[in-house]
C-alpha positions in Angstrom: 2.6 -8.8 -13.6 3.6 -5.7 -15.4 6.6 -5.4 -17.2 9.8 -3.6 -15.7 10.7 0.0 -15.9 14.1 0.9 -17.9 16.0 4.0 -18.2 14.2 6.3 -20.2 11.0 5.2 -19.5 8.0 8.0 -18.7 5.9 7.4 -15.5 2.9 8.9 -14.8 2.2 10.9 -11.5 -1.4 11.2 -10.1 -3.5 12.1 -7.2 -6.0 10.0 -7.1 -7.0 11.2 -3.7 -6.2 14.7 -1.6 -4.7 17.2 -3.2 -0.5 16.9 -2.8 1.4 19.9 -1.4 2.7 21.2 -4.6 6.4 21.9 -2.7 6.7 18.2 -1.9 5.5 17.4 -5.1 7.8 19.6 -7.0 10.7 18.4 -4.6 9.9 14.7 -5.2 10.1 14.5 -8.8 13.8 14.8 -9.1 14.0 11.4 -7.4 12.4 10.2 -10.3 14.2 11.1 -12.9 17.4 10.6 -10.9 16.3 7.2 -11.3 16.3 7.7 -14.7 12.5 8.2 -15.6 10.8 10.5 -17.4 8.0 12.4 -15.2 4.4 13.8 -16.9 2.3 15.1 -14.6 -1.7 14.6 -14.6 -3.3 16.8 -16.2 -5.5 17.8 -12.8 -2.8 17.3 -10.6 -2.9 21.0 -9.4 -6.8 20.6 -9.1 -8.4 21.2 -5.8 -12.3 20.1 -4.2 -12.1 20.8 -0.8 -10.5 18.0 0.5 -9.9 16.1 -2.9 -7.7 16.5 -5.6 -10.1 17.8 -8.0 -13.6 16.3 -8.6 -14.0 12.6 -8.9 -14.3 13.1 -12.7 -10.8 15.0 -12.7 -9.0 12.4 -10.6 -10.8 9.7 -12.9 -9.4 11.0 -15.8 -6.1 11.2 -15.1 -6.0 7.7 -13.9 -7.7 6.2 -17.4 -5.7 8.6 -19.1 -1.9 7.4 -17.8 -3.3 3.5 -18.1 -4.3 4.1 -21.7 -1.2 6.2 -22.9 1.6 3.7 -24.7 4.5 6.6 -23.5 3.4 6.1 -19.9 5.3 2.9 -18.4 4.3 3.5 -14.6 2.1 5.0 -12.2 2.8 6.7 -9.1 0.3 8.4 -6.9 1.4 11.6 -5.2 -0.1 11.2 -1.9 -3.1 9.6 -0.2 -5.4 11.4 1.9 -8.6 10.3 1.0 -11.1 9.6 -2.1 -10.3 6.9 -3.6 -13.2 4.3 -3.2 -15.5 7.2 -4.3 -14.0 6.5 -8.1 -13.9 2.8 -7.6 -16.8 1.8 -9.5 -16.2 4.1 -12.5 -12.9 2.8 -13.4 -12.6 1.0 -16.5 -10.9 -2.2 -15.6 -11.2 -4.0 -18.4 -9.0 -0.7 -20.1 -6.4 -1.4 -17.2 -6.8 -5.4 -17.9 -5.8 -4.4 -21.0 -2.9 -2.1 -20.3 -1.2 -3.6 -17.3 1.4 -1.5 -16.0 3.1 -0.6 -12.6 1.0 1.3 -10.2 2.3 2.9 -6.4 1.4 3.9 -3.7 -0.2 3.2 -0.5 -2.8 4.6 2.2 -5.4 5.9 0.9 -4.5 4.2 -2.2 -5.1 0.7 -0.8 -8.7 0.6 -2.0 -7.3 1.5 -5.6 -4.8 -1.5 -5.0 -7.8 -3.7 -4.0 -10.1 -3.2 -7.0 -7.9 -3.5 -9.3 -6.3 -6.6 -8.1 -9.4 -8.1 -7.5 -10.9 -6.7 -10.8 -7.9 -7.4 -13.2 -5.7 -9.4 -11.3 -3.1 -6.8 -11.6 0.0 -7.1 -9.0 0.7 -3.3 -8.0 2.7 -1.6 -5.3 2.7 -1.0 -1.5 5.0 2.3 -1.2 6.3 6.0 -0.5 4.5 8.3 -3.0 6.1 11.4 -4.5 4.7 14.4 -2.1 4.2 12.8 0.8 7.6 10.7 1.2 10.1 11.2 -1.2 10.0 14.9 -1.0 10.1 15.2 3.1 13.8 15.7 4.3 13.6 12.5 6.2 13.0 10.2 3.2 15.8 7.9 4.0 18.0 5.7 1.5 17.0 2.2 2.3 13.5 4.0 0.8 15.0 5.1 -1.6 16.7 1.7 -2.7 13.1 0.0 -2.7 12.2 1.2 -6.3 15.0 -0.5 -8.0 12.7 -3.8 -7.9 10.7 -2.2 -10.6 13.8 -2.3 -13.0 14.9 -5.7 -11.8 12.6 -8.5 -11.0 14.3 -10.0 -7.7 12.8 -11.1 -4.6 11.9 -8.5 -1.5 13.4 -10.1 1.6 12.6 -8.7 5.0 14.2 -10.0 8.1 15.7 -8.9 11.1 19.0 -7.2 9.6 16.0 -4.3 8.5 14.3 -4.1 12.3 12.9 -6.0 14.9 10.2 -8.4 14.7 7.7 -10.0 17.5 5.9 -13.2 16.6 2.4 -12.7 17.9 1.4 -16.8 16.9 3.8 -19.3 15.6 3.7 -20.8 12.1 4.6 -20.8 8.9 1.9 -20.3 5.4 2.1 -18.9 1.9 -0.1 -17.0 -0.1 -0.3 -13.7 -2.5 0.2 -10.8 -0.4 -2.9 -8.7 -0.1 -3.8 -5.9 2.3 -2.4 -2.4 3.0 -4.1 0.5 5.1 -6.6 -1.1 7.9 -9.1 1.0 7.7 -9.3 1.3 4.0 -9.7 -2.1 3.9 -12.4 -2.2 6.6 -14.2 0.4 4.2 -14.1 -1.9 1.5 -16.6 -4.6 3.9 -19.8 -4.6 2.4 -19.0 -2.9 -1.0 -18.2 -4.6 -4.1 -14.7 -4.5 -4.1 -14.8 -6.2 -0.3 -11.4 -7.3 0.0 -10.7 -11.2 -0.5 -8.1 -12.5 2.5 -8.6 -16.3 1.7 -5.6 -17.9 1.9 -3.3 -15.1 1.6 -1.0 -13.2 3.7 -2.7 -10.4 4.9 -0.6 -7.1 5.5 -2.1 -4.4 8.2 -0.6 -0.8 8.8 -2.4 3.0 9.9 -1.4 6.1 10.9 -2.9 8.0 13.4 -5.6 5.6 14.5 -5.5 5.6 18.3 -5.6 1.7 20.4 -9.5 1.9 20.6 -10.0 2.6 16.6 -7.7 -0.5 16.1 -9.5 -2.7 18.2 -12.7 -1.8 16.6 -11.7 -2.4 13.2 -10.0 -5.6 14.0 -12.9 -6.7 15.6 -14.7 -5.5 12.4 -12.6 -7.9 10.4 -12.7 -10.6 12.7 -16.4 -10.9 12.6 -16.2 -10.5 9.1 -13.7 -13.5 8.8 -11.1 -11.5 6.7 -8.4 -13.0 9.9 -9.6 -16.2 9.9 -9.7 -16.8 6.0 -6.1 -15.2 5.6 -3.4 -17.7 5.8 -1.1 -15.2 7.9 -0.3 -11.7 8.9 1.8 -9.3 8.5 1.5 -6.7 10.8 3.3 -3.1 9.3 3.8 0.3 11.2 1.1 1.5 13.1 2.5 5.3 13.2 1.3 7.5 16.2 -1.2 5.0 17.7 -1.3 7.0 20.8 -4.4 6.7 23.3 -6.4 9.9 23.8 -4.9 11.9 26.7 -6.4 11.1 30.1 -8.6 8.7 29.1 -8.1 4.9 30.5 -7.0 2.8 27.1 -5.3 -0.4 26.0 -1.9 -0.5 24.7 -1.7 -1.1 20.5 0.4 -4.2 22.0 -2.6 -5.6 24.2 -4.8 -4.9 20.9 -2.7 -7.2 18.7 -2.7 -9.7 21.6 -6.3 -10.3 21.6 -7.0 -10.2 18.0 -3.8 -11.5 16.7 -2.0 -14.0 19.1 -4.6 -16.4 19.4 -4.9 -16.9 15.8 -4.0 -20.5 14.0 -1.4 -19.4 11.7 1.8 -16.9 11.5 1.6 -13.4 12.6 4.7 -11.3 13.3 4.5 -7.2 14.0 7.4 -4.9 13.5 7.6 -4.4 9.5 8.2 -1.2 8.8 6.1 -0.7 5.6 3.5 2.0 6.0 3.5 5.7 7.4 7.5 5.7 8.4 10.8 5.9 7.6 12.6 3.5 5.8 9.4 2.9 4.4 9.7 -0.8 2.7 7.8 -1.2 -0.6 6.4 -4.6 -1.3 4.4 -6.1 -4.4 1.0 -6.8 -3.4 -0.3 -9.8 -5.5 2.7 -11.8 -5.9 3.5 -15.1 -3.7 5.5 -14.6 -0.5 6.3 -16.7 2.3 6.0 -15.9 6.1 7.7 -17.8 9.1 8.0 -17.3 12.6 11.0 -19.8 12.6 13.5 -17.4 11.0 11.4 -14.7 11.2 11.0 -13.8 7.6 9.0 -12.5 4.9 9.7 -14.0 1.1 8.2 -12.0 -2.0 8.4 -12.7 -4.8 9.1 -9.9 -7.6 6.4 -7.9 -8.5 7.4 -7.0 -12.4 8.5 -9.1 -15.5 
């Protein structure tokens, strides 16, 4: 685990992926240091390739450089977008092995959180990024409240009290939580940095995937065994999963139902953690507990 932020610390913002809209950016950082952080920008941050935030070189470089600077404390990614497993097998993971520290974000960013779990065994973090959450006008407090577990090691907790919940199959199982984005992790099938569900809670969210997408990369990870090796699921927001207009389509409901509900072990739908507001941050990597009798997720804290 990486050790916890205090007052005063500096934490490094980064795009690993797309390039952020510098208005968010710029309207983000005050969250920061209202937290009170120190914020240094990557050095490429403003860098633009079409639809990347500056070559892969430039977006690789800021990433080694924040890991390997002793000022910087944490990381956290701007936005997502996409590019992210195009630097995955250039990082230097035995550099971040060797200078553990926090690292957020989400989307896009799952295959980052993937490899270098799975690389390093670094536990990282599943939440709302500087230009693409925190500076929108509907970033919302309970957000907001979320990064305070990287100052204080205490347990996330998600029940009913934060929104409703449907138990798609009964049961109760504990494991690491893994997971993030669906359809980064589908991209990560067949590469090196595949991800590795056995025996661990596997958490699931997307935006703007309509029912049919959904289905098909379930069924991708289905065949592939990544729902049958995972111990449970935790199924996050699915923003926008709207069918095509006047075309006949399944409901995002009847998709869960036949990949999800017939499944040996717990799987409840209704988290909000992914493209929404409140947006709830979780470690990824730590142990945590799902049931379907209470209806809860148990996580343990994610820094030391």
């Amino acid at each position: 685990m990486p050790a916890r932020l205090k007052k005063g610390d500096k934490v490094g913002v980064i795009a690993p992926a797309s390039p952020p809209k510098k208005e968010k950016l710029e309207k983000g950082i005050p969250f920061l240091e209202s937290l009170g952080l120190q914020v240094k920008l990557g050095r490429n941050i403003d860098s633009k390739h079409g639809y990347l935030a500056g070559t892969d070189e430039q977006r690789l470089e800021d990433l080694h450089d924040m890991f390997q600077d002793p000022q910087i404390s944490g990381i956290i990614c701007a936005c997502g977008g996409y590019g992210t497993g195009r630097i995955a097998e250039d990082i230097d993971y035995q550099l971040i092995a060797a200078n553990p520290k926090i690292f957020w974000g989400y989307s896009d960013i799952t295959f980052l959180h993937t490899a270098i779990r799975q690389r390093t065994g670094l536990v990282t973090f599943h939440g709302p990024m500087v230009s693409s959450d925190i500076g929108l006008d509907d970033f919302e407090d309970l957000s907001a409240e979320m990064f305070h577990q990287l100052f204080s090691p205490g347990k996330v907790e998600y029940s009913e009290k934060i929104s409703p919940l449907t138990v798609l199959s009964e049961g109760q199982a504990e494991g690491r939580l893994t997971g993030g984005n669906l359809s980064l992790i589908t991209s990560t099938l067949g590469t090196p940095f595949e991800i590795d569900t056995k025996d661990k809670l596997l958490l699931l969210e997307d935006i703007d995937e309509p029912p049919y997408r959904i289905d098909g990369m379930l069924n991708q990870l289905k065949q592939s065994g990544k729902l049958e090796d995972a111990a449970g699921i935790v199924v996050g927001d699915f923003n926008n999963a709207k069918p095509k207009e006047d075309k006949p389509s399944l409901s995002l409901e009847e998709v869960f139902e036949d990949y999800l509900a017939g499944l040996d072990k717990p799987v409840i739908s209704g988290f909000k953690i992914g493209h929404c507001q409140p947006h709830l941050s979780v470690p990824l990597g730590t142990e945590a507990r799902l049931s379907t009798k209470d209806k809860v997720l148990h996580i343990q804290p994610g820094v030391k």
